[in-house]
C-alpha positions as CSV (number, residue, x, y, z in Angstrom):
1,X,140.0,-164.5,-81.0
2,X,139.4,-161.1,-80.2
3,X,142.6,-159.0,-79.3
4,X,142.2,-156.8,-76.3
5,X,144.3,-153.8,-75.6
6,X,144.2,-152.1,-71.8
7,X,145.6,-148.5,-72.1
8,X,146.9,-146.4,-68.9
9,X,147.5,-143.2,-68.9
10,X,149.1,-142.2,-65.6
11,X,152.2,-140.4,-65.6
12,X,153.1,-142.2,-62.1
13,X,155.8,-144.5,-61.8
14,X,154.1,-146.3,-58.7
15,X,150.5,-145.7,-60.4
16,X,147.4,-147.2,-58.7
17,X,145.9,-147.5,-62.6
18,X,148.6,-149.2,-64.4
19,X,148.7,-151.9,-61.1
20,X,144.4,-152.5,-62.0
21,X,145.3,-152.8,-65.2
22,X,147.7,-155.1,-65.1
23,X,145.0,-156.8,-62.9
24,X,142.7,-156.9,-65.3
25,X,144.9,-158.3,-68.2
26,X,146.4,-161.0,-66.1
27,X,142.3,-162.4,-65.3
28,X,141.3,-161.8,-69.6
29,X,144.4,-163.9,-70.5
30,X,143.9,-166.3,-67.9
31,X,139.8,-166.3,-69.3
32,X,141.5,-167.2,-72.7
33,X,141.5,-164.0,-74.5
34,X,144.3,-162.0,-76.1
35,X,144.6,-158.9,-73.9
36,X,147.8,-156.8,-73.5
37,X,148.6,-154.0,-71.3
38,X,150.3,-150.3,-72.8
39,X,151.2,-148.0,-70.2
40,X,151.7,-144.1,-72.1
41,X,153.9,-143.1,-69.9
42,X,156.5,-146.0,-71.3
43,X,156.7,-144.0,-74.7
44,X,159.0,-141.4,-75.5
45,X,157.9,-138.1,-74.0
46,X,159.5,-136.1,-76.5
47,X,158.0,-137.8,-79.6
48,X,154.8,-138.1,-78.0
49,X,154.0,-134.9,-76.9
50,X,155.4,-133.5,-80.6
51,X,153.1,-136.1,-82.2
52,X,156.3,-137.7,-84.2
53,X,153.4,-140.6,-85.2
54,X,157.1,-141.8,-87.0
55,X,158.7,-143.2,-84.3
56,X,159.2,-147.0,-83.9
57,X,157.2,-147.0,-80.4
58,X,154.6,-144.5,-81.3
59,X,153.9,-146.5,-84.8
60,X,153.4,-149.8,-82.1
61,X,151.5,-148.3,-80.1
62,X,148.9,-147.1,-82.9
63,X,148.8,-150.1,-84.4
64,X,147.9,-151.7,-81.3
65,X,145.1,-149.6,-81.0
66,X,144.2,-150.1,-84.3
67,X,144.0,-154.1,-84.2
68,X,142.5,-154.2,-81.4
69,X,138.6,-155.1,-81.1
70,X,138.5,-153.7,-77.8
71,X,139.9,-151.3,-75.7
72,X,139.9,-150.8,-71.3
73,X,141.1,-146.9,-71.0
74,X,142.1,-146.2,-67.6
75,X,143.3,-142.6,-65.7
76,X,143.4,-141.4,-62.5
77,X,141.8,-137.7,-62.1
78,X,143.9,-135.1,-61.9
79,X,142.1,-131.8,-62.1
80,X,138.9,-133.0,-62.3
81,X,139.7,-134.6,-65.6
82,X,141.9,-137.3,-67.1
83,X,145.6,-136.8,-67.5
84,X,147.1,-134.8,-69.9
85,X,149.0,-137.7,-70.7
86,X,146.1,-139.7,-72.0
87,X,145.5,-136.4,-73.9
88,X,148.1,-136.6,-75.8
89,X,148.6,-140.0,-76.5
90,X,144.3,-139.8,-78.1
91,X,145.3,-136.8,-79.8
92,X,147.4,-139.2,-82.1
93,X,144.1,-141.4,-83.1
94,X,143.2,-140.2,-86.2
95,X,139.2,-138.9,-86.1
96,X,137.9,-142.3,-86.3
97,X,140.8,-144.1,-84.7
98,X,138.2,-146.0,-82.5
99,X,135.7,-146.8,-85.1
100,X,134.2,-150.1,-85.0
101,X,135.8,-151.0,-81.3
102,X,134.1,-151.3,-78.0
103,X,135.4,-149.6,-75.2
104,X,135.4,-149.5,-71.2
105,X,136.5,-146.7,-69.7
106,X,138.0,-146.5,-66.0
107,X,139.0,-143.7,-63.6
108,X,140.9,-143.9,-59.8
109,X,140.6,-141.0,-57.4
110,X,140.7,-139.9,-54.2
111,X,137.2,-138.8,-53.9
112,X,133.8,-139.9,-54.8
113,X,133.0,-136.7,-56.1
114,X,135.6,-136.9,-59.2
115,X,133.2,-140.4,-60.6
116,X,131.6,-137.8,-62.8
117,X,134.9,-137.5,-64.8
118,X,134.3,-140.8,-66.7
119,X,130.6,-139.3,-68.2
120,X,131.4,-135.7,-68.9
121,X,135.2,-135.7,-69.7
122,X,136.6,-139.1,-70.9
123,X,133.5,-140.4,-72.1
124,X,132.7,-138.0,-75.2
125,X,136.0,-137.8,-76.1
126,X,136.3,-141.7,-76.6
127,X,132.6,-141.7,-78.7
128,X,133.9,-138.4,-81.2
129,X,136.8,-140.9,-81.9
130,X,134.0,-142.9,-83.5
131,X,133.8,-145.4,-80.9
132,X,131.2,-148.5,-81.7
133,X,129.7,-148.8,-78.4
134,X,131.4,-147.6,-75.0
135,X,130.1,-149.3,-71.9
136,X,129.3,-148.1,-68.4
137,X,132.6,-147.0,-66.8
138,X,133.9,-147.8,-63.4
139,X,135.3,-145.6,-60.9
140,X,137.4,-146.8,-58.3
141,X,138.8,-144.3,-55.0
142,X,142.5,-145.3,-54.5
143,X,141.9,-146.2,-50.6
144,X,140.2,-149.4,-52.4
145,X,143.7,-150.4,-54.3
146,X,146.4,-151.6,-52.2
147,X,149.7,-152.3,-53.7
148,X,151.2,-155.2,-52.5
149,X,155.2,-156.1,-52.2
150,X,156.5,-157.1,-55.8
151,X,154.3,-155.0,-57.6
152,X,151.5,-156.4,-57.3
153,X,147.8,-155.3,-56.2
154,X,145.0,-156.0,-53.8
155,X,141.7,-154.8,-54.8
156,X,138.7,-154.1,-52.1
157,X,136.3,-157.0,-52.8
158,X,133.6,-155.0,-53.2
159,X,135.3,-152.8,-55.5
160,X,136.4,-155.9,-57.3
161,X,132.9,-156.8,-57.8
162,X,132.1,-154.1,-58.9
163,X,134.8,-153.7,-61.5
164,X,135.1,-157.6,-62.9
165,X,131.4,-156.6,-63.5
166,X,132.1,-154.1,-65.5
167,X,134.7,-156.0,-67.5
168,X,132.6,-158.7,-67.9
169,X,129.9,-156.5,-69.3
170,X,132.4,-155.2,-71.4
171,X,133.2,-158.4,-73.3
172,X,130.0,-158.9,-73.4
173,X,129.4,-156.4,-75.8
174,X,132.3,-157.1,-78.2
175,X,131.5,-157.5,-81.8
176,X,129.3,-160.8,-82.0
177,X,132.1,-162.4,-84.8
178,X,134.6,-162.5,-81.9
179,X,135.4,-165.9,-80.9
180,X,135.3,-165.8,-77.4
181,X,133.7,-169.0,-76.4
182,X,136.7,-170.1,-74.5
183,X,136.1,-168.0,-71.5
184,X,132.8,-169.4,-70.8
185,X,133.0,-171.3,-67.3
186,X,131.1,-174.3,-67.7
187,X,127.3,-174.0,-67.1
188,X,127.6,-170.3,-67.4
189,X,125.2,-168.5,-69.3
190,X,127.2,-165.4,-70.3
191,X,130.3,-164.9,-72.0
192,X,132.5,-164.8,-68.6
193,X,129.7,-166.7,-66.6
194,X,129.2,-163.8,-64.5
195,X,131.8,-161.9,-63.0
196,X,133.0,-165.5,-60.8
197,X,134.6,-166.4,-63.8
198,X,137.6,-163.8,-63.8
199,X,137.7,-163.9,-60.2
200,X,138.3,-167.8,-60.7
201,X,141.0,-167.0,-63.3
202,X,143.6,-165.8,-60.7
């Protein structure tokens, strides 16, 4: 089965990303498939940002990477760009740390203009870490995430749509090797049956 690795890279505490994430991972493992969740700002700031690639949690969390077959890497925009937490944590992949993975990258943020941010500052970053194929991103505003008591999250439905879409498409194009016929909702044609099928997985 292919494994699945969602990675967040918000420094918040109460971040909007990390909550879609976590969103996201609960509907994959509920399609069938292996998908875990690693929030960056979990490590330890003081290895991470010296690049001690030593460290117990810093060796984990590259070896996730690593065995992964796919990859969801989410950020909200600060600065017209992606954190400078995400930086740092990709600035431990070795050149080709994402060779041979496929890859969905997301952005949140408070205005429509900062959707550019996925095309012109995370996505050539993730494809010069040798990336096999990186799928159409999704940008989401934060007015369409609502946190809900307990930690949880409420998603617009039309941004939902939108964004189960977009996962969907991105399982779509894992490697073809991957066993992922389990998620298949019976009669569907695609791989998640259109994006009904995660929504049904909640």
């Amino acid at each position: 089965m292919s494994r699945l690795l969602a990675i967040s890279g918000s420094p918040s505490a109460t971040s909007r990303t990390a909550l879609v994430l976590e969103h996201i991972v609960r509907r994959l493992s509920r399609a069938g498939l292996d998908a875990a969740h690693l929030a960056v700002r979990d490590l330890p700031p003081a290895e991470l940002l010296a690049g001690r690639t030593g460290h117990a949690a810093l060796c984990r969390a590259l070896h996730d990477v690593e065995a992964a077959d796919g990859l969801i890497i989410a950020t909200p925009v600060y600065k017209a760009s992606y954190t400078g937490l995400l930086k740092a944590f990709l600035d431990l992949l070795p050149q080709a740390g994402l060779a041979g993975k496929t890859v969905l990258p997301l952005a949140t943020g408070g205005s429509p203009a900062h959707v550019l941010t996925i095309d012109y500052a995370l996505r050539p970053v993730l494809s010069a870490l040798g990336a096999r194929h990186v799928v159409a991103g999704r940008f989401l505003l934060d007015t369409a995430i609502e946190r809900r008591p307990g930690g949880g999250v409420r998603v617009q439905p039309e941004a939902e749509g939108e964004l189960l879409r977009a996962v969907e498409d991105f399982v779509d194009a894992l490697p073809a090797d991957s066993s992922l016929g389990a998620v298949s909702a019976p009669g569907a044609g695609s791989t998640l049956g259109a994006a009904s099928a995660l929504s049904a997985a909640s």
